[in-house]
N, CA, C and O atoms as a Tinker XYZ file with bonds, in Angstrom:
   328  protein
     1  N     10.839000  -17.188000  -30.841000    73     2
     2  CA     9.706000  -16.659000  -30.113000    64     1     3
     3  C      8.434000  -17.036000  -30.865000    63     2     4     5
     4  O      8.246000  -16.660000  -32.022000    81     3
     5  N      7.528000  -17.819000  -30.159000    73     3     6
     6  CA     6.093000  -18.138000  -30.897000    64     5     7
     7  C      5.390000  -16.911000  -31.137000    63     6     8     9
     8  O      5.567000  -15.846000  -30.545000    81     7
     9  N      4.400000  -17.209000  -32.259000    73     7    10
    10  CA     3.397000  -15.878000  -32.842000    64     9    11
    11  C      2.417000  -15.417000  -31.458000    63    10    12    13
    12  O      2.057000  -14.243000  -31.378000    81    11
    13  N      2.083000  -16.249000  -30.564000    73    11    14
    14  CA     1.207000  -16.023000  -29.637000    64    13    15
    15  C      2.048000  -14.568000  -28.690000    63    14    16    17
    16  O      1.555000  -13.458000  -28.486000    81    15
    17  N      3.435000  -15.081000  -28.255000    73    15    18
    18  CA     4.239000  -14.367000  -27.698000    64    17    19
    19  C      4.480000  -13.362000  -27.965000    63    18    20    21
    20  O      4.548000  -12.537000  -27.053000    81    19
    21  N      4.662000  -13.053000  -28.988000    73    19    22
    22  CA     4.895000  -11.796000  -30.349000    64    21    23
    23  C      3.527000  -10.784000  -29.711000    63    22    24    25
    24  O      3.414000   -9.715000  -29.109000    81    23
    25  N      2.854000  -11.581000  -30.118000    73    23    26
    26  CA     1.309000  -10.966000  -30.087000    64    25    27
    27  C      1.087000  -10.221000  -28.827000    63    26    28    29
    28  O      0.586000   -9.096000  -28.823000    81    27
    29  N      1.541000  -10.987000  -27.517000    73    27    30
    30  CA     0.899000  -10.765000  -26.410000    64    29    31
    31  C      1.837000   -9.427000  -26.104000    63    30    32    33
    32  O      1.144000   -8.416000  -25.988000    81    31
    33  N      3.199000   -9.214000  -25.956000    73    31    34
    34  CA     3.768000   -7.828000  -26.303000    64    33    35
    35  C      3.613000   -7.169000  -26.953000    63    34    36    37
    36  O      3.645000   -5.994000  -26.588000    81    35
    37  N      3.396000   -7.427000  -28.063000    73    35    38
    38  CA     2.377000   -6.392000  -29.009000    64    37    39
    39  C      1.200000   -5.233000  -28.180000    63    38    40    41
    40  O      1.174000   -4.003000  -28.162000    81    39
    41  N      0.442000   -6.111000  -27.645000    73    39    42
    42  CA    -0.649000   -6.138000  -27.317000    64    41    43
    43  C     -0.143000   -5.382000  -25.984000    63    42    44    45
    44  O     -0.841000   -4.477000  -25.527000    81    43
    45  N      0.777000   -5.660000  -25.507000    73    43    46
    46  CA     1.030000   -4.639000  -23.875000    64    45    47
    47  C      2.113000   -3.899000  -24.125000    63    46    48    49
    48  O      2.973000   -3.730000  -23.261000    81    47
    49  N      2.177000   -3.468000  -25.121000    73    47    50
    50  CA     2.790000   -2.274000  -25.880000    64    49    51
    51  C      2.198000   -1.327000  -26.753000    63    50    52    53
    52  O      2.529000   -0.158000  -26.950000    81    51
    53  N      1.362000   -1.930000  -27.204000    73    51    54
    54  CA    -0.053000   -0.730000  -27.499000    64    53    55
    55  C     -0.434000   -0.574000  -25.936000    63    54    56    57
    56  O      0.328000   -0.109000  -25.087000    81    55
    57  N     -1.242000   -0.862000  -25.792000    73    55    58
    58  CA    -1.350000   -0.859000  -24.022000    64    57    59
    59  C     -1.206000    0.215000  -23.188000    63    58    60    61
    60  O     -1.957000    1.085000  -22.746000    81    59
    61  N     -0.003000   -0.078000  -23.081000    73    59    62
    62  CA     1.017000    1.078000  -22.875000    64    61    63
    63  C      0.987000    2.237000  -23.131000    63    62    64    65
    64  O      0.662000    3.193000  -22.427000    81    63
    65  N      1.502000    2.154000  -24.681000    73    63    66
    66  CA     1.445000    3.281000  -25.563000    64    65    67
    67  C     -0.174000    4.268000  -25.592000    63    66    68    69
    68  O     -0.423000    5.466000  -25.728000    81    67
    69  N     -0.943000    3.134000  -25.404000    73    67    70
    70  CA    -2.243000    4.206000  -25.356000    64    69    71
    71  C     -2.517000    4.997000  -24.147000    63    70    72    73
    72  O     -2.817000    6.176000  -24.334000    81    71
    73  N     -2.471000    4.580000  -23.003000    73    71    74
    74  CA    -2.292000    4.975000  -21.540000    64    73    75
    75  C     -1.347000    6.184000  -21.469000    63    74    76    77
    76  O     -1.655000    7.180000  -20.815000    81    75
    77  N     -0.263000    6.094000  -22.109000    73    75    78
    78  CA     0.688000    7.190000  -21.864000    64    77    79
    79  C      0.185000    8.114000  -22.559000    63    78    80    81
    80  O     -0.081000    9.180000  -22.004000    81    79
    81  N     -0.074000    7.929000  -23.978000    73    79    82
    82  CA    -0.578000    9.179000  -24.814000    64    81    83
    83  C     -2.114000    9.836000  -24.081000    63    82    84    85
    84  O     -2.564000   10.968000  -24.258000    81    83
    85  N     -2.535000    9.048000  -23.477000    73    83    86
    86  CA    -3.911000    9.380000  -22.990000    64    85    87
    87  C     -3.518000   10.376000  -22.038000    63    86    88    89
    88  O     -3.781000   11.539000  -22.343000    81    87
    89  N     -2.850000   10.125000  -20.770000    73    87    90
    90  CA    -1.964000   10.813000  -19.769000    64    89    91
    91  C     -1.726000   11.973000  -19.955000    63    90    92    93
    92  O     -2.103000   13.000000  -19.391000    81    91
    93  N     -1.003000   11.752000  -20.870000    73    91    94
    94  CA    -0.450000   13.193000  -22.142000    64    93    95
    95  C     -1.399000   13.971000  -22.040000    63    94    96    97
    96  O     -1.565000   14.825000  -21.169000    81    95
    97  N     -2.201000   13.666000  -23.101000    73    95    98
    98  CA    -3.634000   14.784000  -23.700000    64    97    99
    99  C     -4.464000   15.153000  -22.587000    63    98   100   101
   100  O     -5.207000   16.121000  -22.426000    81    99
   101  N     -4.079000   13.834000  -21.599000    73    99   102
   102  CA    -5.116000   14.585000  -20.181000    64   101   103
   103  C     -4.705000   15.779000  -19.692000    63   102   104   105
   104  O     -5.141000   16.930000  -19.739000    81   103
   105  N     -3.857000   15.294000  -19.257000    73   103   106
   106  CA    -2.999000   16.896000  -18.696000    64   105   107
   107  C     -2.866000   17.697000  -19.654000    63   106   108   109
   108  O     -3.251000   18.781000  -19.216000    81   107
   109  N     -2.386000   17.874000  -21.251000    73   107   110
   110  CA    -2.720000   18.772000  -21.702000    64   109   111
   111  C     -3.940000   19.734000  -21.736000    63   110   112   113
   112  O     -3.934000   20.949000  -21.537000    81   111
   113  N     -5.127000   18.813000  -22.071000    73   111   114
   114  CA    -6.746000   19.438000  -21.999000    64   113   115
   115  C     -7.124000   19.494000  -20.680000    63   114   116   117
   116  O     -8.295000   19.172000  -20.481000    81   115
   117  N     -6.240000   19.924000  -19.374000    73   115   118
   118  CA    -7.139000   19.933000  -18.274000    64   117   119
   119  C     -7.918000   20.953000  -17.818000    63   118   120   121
   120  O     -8.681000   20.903000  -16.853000    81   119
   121  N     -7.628000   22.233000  -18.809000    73   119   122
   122  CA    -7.991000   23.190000  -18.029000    64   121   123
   123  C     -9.369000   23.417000  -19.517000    63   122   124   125
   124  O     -9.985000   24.483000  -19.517000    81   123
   125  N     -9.621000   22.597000  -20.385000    73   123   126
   126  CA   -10.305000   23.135000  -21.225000    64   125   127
   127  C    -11.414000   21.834000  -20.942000    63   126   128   129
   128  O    -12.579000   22.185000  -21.130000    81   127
   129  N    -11.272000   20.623000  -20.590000    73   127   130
   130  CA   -12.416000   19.694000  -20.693000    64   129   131
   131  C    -11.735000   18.770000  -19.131000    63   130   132   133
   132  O    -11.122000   17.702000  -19.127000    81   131
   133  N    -12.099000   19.595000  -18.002000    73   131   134
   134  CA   -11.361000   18.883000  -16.596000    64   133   135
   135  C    -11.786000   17.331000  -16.272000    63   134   136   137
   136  O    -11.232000   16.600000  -15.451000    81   135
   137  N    -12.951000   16.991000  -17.148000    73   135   138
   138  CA   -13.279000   15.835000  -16.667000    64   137   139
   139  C    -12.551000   14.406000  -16.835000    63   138   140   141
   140  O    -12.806000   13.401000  -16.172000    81   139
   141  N    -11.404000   14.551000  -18.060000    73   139   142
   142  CA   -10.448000   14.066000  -18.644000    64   141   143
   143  C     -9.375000   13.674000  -17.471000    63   142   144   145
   144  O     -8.875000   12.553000  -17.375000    81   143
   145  N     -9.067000   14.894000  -16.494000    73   143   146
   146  CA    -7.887000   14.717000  -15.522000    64   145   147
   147  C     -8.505000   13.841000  -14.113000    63   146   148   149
   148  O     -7.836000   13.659000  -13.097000    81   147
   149  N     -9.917000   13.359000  -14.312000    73   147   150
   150  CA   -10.493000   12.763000  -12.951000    64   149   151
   151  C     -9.405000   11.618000  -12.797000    63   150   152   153
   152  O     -8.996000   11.102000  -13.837000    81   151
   153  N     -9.002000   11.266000  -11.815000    73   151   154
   154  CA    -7.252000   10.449000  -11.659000    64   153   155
   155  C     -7.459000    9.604000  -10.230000    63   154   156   157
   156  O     -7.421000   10.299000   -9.215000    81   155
   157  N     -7.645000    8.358000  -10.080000    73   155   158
   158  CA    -7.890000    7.025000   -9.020000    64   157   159
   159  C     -6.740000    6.368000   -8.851000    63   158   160   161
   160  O     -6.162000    6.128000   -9.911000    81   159
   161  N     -6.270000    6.038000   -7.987000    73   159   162
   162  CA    -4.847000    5.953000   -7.847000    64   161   163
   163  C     -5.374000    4.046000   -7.179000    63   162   164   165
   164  O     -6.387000    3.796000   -6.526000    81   163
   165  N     -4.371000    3.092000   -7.604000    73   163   166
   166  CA    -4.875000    1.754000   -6.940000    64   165   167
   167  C     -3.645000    0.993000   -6.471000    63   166   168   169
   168  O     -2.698000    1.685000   -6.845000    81   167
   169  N     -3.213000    0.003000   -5.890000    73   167   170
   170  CA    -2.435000   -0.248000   -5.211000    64   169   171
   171  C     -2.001000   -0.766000   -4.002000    63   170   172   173
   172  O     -2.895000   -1.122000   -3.235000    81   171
   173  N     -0.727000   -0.912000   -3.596000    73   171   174
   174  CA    -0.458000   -1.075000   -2.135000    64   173   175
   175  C      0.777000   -0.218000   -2.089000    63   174   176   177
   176  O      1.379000    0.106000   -3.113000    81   175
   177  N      1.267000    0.267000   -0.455000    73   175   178
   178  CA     2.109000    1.111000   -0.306000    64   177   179
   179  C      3.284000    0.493000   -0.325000    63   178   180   181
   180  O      3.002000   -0.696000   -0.473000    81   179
   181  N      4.216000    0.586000   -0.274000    73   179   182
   182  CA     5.810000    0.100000   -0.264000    64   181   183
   183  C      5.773000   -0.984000    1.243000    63   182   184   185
   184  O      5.179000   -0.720000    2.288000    81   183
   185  N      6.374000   -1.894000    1.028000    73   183   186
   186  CA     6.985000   -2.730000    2.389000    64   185   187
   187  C      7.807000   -3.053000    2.232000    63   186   188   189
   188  O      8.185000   -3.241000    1.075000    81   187
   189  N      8.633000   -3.330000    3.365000    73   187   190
   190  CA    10.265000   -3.484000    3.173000    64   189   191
   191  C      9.878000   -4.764000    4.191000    63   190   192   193
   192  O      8.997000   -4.801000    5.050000    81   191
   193  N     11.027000   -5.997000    3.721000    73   191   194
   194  CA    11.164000   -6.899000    4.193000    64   193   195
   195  C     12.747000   -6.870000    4.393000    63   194   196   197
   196  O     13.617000   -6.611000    3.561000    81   195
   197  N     12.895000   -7.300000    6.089000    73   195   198
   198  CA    14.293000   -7.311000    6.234000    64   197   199
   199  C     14.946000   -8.361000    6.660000    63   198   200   201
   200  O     14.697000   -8.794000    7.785000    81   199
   201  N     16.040000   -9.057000    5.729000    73   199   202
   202  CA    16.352000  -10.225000    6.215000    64   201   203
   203  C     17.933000  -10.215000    6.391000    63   202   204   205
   204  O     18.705000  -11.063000    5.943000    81   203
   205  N     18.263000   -9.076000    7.139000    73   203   206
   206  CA    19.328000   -8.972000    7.751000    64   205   207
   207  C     20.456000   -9.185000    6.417000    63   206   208   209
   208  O     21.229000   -8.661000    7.220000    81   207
   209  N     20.863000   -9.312000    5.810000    73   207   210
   210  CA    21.958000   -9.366000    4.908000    64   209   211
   211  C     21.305000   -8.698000    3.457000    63   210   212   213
   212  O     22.103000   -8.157000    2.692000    81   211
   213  N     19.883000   -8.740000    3.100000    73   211   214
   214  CA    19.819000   -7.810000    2.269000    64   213   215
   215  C     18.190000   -6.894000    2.576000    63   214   216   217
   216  O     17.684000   -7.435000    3.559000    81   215
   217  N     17.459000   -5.976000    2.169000    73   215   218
   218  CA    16.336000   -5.456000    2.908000    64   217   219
   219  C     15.627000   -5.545000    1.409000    63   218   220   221
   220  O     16.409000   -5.409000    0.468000    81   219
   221  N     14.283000   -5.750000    1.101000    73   219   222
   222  CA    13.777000   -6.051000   -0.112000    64   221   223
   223  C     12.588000   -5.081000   -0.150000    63   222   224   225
   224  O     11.728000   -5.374000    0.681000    81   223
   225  N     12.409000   -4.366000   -0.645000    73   223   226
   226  CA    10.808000   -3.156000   -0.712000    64   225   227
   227  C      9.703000   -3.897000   -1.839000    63   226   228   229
   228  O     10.009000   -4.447000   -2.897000    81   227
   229  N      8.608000   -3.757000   -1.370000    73   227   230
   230  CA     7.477000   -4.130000   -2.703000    64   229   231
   231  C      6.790000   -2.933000   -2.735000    63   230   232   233
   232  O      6.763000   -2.163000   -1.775000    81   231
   233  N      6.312000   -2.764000   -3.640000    73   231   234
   234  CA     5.437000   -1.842000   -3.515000    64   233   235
   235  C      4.810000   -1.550000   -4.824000    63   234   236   237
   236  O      5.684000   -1.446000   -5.684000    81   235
   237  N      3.415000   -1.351000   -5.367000    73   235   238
   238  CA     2.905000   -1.453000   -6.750000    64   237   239
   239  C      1.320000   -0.104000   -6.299000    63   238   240   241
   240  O      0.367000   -0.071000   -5.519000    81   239
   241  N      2.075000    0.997000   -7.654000    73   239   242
   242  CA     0.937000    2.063000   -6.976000    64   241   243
   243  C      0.591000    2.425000   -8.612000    63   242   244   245
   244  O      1.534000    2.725000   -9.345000    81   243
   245  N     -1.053000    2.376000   -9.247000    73   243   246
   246  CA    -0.813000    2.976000  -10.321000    64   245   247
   247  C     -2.004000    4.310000  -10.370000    63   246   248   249
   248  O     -3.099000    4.112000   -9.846000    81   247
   249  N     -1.647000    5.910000  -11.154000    73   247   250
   250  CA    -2.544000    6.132000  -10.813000    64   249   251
   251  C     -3.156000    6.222000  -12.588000    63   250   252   253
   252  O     -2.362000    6.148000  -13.526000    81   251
   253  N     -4.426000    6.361000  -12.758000    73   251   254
   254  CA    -4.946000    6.223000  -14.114000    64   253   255
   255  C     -6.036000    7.303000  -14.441000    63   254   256   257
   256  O     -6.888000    7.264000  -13.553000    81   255
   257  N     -6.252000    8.018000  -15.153000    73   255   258
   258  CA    -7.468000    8.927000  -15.145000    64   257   259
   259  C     -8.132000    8.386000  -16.196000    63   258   260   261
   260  O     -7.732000    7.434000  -16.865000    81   259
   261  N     -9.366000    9.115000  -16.381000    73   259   262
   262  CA   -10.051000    9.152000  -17.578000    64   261   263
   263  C     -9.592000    9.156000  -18.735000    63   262   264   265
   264  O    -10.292000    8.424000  -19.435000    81   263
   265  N     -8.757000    9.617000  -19.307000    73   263   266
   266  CA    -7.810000   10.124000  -20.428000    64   265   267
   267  C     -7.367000    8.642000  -21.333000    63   266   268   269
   268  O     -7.546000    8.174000  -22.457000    81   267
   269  N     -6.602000    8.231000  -19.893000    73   267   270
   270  CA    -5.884000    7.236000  -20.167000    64   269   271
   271  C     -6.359000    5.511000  -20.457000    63   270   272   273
   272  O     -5.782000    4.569000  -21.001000    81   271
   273  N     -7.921000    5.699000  -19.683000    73   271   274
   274  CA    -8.736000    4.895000  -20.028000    64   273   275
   275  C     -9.264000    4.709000  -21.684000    63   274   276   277
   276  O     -9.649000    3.648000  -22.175000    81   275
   277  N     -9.187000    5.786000  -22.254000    73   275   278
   278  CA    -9.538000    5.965000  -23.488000    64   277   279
   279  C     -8.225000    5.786000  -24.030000    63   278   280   281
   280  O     -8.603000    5.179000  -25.033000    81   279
   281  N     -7.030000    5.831000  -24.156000    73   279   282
   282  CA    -5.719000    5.655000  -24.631000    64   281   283
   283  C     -6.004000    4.249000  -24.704000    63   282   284   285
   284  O     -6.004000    3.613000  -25.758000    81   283
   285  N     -6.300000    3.671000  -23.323000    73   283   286
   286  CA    -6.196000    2.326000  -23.263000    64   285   287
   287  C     -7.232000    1.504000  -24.547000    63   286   288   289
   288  O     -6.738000    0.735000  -25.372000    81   287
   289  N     -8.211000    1.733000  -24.516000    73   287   290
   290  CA    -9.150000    1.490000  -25.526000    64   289   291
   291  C     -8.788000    1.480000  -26.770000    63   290   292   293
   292  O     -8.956000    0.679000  -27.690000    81   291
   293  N     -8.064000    2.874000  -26.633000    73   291   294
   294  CA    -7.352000    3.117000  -28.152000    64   293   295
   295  C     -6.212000    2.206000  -28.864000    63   294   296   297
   296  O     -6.182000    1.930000  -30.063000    81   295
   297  N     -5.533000    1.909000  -28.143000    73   295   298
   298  CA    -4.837000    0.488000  -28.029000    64   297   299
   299  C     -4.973000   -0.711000  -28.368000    63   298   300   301
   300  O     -4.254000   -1.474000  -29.014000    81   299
   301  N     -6.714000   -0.902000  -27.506000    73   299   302
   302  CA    -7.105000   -2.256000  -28.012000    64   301   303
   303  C     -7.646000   -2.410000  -29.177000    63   302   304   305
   304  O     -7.861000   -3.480000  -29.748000    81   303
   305  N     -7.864000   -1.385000  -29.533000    73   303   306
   306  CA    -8.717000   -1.093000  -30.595000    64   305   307
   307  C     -7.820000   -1.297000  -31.798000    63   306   308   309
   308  O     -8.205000   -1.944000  -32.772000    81   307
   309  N     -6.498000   -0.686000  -31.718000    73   307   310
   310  CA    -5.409000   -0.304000  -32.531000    64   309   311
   311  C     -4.812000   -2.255000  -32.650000    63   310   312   313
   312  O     -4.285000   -2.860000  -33.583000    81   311
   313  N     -5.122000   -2.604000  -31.577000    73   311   314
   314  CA    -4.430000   -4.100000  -31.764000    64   313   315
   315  C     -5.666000   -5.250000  -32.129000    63   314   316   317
   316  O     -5.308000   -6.359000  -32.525000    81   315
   317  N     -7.023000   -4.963000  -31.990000    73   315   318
   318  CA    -7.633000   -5.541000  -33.191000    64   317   319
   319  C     -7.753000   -5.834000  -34.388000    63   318   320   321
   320  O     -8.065000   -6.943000  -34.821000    81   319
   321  N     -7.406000   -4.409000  -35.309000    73   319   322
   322  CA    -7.024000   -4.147000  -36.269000    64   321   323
   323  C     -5.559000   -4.836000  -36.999000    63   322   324   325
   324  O     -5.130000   -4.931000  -38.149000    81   323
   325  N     -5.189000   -5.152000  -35.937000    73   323   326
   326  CA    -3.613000   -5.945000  -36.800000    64   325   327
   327  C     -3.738000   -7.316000  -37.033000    63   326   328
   328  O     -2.821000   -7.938000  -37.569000    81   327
């Protein structure tokens, strides 16, 4: 696996990791700082394609708040540093 490759999972694994922890603390602090839980949902809805021998669904929905925007940051931030 090249260093670039390494890197780029790295990098969407902090990512990740910051988004979720953000998520976390959002919903934890919602009832003490609500502006944290403001939550935009983006996407498309599910479609099913049917081609008679097998039926295939797409569908890609994410929702993200404030919180997690800052997780996210936190992340990049965290993967500058390495």
């Amino acid at each position: 696996m090249s260093k670039s490759l390494k890197s780029t999972w790295i990098l969407i694994l902090l990512l990740f990791l910051g988004s979720l922890l953000g998520l976390l603390i959002g919903q934890s602090l919602v009832s003490t700082i609500p502006f944290l839980n403001y939550t935009k949902t983006m996407g498309f809805s599910p479609v099913t394609l049917n081609l008679i021998v097998i039926k295939l669904t797409f569908g890609f929905i994410i929702n993200i708040n404030t919180a997690s925007i800052l997780g996210l940051l936190l992340g990049l931030f965290i993967y500058s540093r390495l």
